[in-house]
C-alpha positions in Angstrom: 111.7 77.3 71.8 114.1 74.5 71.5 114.7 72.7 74.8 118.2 73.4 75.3 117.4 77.1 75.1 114.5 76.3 77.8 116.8 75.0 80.3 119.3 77.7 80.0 117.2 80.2 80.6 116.1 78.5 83.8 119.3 77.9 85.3 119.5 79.3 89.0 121.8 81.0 91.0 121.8 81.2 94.9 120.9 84.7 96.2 123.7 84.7 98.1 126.4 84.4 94.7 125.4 87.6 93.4 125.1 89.9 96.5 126.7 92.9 96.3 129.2 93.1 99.7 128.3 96.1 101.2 125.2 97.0 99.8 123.0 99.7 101.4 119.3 100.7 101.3 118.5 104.2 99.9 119.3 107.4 101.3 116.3 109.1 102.8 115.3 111.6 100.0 114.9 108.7 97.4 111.5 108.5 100.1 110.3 111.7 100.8 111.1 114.3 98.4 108.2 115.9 96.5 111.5 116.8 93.6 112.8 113.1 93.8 109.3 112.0 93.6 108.6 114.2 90.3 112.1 113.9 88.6 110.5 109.9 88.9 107.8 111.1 86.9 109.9 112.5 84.1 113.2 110.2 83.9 111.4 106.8 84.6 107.7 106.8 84.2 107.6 109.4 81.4 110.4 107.4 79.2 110.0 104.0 80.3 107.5 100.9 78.8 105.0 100.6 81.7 102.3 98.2 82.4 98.6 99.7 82.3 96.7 96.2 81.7 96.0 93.0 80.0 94.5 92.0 76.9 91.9 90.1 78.0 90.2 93.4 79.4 89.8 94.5 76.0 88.4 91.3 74.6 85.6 92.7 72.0 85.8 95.8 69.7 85.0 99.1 71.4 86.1 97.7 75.0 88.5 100.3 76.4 89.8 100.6 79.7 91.6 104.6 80.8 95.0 105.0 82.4 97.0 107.8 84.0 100.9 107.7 83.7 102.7 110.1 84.5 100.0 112.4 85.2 98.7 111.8 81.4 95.3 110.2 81.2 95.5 107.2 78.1 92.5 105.8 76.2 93.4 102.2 75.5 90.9 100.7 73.4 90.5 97.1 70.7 89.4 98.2 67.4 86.9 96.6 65.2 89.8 95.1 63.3 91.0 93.3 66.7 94.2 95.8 67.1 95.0 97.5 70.2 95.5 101.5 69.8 96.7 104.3 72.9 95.6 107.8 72.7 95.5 110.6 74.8 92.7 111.1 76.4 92.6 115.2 75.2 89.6 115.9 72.5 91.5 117.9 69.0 89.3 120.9 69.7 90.0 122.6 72.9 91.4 119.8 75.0 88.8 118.6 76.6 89.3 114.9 78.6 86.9 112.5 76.5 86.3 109.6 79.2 85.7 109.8 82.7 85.4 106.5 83.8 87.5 103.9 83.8 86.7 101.2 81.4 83.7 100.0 79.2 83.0 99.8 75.7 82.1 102.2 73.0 81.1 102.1 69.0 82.8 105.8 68.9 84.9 108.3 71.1 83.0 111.2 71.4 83.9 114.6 73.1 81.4 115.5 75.9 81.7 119.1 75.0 80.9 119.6 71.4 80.4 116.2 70.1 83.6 115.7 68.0 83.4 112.2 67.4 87.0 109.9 66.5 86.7 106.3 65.1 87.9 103.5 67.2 91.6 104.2 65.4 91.7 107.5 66.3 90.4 109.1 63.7 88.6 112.2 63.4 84.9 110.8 62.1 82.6 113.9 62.8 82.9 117.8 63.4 79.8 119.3 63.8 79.5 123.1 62.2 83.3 122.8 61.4 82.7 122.2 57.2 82.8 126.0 56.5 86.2 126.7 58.5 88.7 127.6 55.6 91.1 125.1 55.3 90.0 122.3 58.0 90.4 118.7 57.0 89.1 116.3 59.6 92.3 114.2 58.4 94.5 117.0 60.6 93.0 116.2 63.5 93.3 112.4 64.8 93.2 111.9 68.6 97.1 111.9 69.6 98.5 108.7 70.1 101.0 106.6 72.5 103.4 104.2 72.0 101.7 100.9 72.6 103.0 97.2 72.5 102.1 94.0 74.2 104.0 91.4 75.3 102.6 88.0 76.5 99.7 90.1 76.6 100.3 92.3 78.6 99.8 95.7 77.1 102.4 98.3 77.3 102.6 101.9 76.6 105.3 104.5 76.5 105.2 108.2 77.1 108.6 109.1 75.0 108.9 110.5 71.8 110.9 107.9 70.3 111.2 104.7 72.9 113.1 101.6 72.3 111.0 99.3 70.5 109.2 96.7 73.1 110.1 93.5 72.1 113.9 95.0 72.2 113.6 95.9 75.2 112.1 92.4 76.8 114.4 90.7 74.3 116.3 89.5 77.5 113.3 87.4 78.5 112.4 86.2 75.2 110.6 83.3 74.9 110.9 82.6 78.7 107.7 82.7 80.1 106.2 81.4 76.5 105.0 78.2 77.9 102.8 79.8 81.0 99.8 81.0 78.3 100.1 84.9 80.0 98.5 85.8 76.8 95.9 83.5 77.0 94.7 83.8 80.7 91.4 85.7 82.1 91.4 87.6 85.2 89.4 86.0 88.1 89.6 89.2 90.2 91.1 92.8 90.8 91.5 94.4 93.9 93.2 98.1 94.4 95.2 98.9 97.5 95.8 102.2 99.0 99.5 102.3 100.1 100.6 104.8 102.4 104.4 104.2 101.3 107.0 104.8 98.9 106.6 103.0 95.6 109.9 101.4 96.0 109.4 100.0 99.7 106.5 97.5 97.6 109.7 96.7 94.8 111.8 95.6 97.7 109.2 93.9 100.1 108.7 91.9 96.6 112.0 90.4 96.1 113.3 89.1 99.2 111.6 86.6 101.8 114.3 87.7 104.5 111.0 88.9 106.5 108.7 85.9 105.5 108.8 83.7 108.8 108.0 86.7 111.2 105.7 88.9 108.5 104.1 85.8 106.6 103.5 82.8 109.0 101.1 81.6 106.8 103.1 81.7 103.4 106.5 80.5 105.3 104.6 77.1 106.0 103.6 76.2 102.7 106.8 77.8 100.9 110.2 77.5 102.9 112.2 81.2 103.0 115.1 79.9 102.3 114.5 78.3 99.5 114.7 80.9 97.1 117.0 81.1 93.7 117.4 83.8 91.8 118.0 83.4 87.3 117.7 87.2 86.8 119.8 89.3 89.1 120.6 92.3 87.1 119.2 94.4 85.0 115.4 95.7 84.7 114.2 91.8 85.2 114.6 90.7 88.7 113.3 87.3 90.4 113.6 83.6 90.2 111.5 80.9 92.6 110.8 79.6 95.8 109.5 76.2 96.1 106.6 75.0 97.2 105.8 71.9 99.9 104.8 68.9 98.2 101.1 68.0 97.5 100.6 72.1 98.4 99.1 75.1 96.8 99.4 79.6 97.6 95.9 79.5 99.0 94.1 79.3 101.5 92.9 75.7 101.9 96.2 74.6 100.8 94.9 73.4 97.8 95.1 73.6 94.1 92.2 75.7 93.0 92.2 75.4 89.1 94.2 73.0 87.0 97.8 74.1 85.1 97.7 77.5 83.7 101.3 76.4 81.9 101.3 73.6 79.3 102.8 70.0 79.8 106.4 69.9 79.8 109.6 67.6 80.2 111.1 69.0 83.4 109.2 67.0 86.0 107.3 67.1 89.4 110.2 69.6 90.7 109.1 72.5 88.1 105.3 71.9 89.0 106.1 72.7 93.0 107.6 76.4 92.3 106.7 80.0 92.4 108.3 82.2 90.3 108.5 85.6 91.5 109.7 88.4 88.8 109.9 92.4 89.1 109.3 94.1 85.9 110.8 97.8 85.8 109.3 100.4 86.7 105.6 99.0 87.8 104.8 95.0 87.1 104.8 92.4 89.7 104.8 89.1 88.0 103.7 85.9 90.7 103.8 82.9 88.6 102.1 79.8 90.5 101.0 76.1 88.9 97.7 77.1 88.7 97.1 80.9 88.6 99.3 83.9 87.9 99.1 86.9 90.0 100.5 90.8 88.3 100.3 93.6 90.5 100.4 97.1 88.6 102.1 99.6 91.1 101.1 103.7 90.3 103.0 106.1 92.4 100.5 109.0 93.9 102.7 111.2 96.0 106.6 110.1 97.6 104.3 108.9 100.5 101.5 107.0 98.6 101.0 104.5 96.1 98.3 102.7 94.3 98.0 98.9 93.7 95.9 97.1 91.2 96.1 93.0 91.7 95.1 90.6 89.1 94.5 87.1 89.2 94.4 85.6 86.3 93.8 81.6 85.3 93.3 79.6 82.8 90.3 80.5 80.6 88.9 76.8 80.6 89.4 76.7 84.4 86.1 79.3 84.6 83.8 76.4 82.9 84.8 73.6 85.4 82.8 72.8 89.0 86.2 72.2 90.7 87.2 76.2 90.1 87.9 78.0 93.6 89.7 81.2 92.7 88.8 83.0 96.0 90.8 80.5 97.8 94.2 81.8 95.9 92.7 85.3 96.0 91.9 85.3 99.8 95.2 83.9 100.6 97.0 86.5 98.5 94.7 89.6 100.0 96.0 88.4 103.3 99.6 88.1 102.5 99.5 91.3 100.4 98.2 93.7 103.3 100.5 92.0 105.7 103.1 93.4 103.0 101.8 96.9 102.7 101.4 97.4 106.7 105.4 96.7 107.1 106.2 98.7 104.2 103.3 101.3 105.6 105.8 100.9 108.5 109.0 101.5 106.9 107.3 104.8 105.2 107.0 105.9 109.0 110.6 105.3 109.7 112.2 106.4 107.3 111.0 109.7 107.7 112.5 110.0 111.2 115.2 112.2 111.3 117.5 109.3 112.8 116.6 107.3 109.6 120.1 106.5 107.9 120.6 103.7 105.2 121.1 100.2 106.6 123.0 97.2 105.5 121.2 94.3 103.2 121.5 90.9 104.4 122.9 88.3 101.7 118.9 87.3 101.5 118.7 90.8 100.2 120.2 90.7 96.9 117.3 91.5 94.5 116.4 94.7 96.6 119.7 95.5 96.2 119.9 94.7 92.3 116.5 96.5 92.2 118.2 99.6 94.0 120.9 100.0 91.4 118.7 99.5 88.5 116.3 102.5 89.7 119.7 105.1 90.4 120.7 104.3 87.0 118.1 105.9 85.8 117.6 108.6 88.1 121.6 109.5 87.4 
């Protein structure tokens, strides 16, 4: 990417320049509501790209990993050519679910129940007893597929019939994030979190540090609250950075605990002391730090609960050296995260008081906001 184009797309904005006067939180149903909560299901997780994992889980032929969205269980599995295929996880015979666990690796997908067997692509390899049915042809009968795509690695799938085409729909960050090597990176660690809150109570916590200094006393010393800048403050793409003290790392020591994840660039020491901090609609987290990169996946359970898988991932070279430390990111992070799900456990309660009515944002509130608008755009 040429450099002009680099530093364009990383000119910031103060939070405050693009808040919204008289911005509210969301009404009360938007919380609660078993049919708000389902029409979700259908307008935004049903038709939307949404994150379900990262390449480097499938890094060898027959590796697969399973995925429920939108109450649709996915196969995603690397065939023995190296490409990436999503199908549903519902055997051509009579529907039965073909894997129960969650990930591992496979020469074949076979059906549990009468041994139908599909090739790593999908298709249909093996029918046993079904040569002397009149007119079958194994060809008929390939394992349903998704709409899959990666970007930067990530890997992507849609549940509509006929989606906008990924790398349209992430055109707006094109070539943004080229030089942090997501792509490339291995994760360290994953740990799932149990949320007892609304989905979008974790999207807001996310983008604002408004409640840092009393929620986060930890974070707030190494990374100032009010430092934050915002280059994306519309749209599905939300975020910008915070800075980070410097000579300081996100962990728990306070120090750097793998070298660069991102490759050498012209911008100076300034760049290298930042933490970028992007919301990816409708279920990606994207914590960029010098040294690691941390994606949470959020999956909505009920309007009350939510599930939270947590990667972090580093540089693959950084697993081979003696001065590697990744629980000291990954310990500081678990801390700071379940400090963030106990206040938006909190909010959960709240909210469904009967006195609950929607409050004003604060001009450090303007992602949540942005965020806000983006999600009743869709639901209208």
């Amino acid at each position: 990417m040429p450099l002009s184009q680099t530093i364009a797309t990383r000119t910031f904005r103060k939070t405050a320049d693009t808040f919204a006067a008289g911005a509210k939180t969301l009404e009360q149903k938007y919380f609660v509501s078993p049919e708000v909560f389902a029409e979700e299901q259908e307008k935004i997780f049903s038709k939307q790209w949404v994150l379900v994992g990262h390449q480097g889980e499938l890094a060898k032929a027959g590796d697969y990993l399973v995925a429920e969205v939108a109450r649709e269980s996915l196969v995603i599995v690397r065939d023995k050519g190296g490409e990436v295929h999503g199908f549903y996880n519902v055997c051509r015979h009579r529907g039965t679910r073909l894997r129960e666990d969650r990930n591992g690796r496979l020469s074949a997908i076979q059906c549990p129940y009468h041994a139908w067997t599909y090739g790593l692509d999908g298709r249909l390899l093996g029918a046993p007893h079904m040569d002397d049915v009149p007119g079958f042809d194994k060809a008929d009968y390939s394992l349903h597929a998704v709409n899959l795509a990666l970007w930067e690695g990530f890997i992507f799938v849609n549940l509509g019939d006929s989606p906008t085409p990924l790398e349209e729909w992430f055109a707006p960050l094109a070539g943004k994030f080229s030089h942090w090597n997501l792509a490339k990176l291995r994760s360290a660690k994953r740990i799932e979190y149990d949320v007892r809150a609304n989905w979008k109570l974790m999207f807001e916590n996310y983008s604002e540090c408004y409640h840092c200094p009393g929620v986060h006393p930890m974070l707030s010393k190494v990374s100032p609250y009010d430092s934050a800048e915002n280059d994306l403050a519309k749209g599905p793409f939300l975020g910008g950075f915070m800075s980070i003290n410097k000579g300081r790392s996100l962990t728990m020591s306070g120090d750097a605990c793998a070298f660069p994840v991102k490759e050498e660039e012209e911008e100076g020491e300034e760049e290298k002391q930042r933490v970028f901090y992007y919301s990816i609609f409708p279920n990606m987290l994207l914590s960029m730090h010098p040294e690691y990169v941390m994606v949470h996946q959020l999956w909505p359970q009920s309007p009350e609960r939510t599930l939270i898988l947590c990667d972090w991932f580093f540089h693959p070279e950084a697993f081979d050296r003696a001065d590697f430390n990744p629980d000291d990111a990954i310990e500081f992070w678990d801390m700071t995260n379940r400090q963030d799900w106990h206040v938006c456990e909190l909010s959960q309660q709240g909210i469904v008081s009967r006195v609950y009515e929607p409050g004003p944002y604060s001009s450090r509130e303007s992602i949540p906001a942005a965020w806000d608008r983006e999600y009743l755009r869709y639901m209208r």
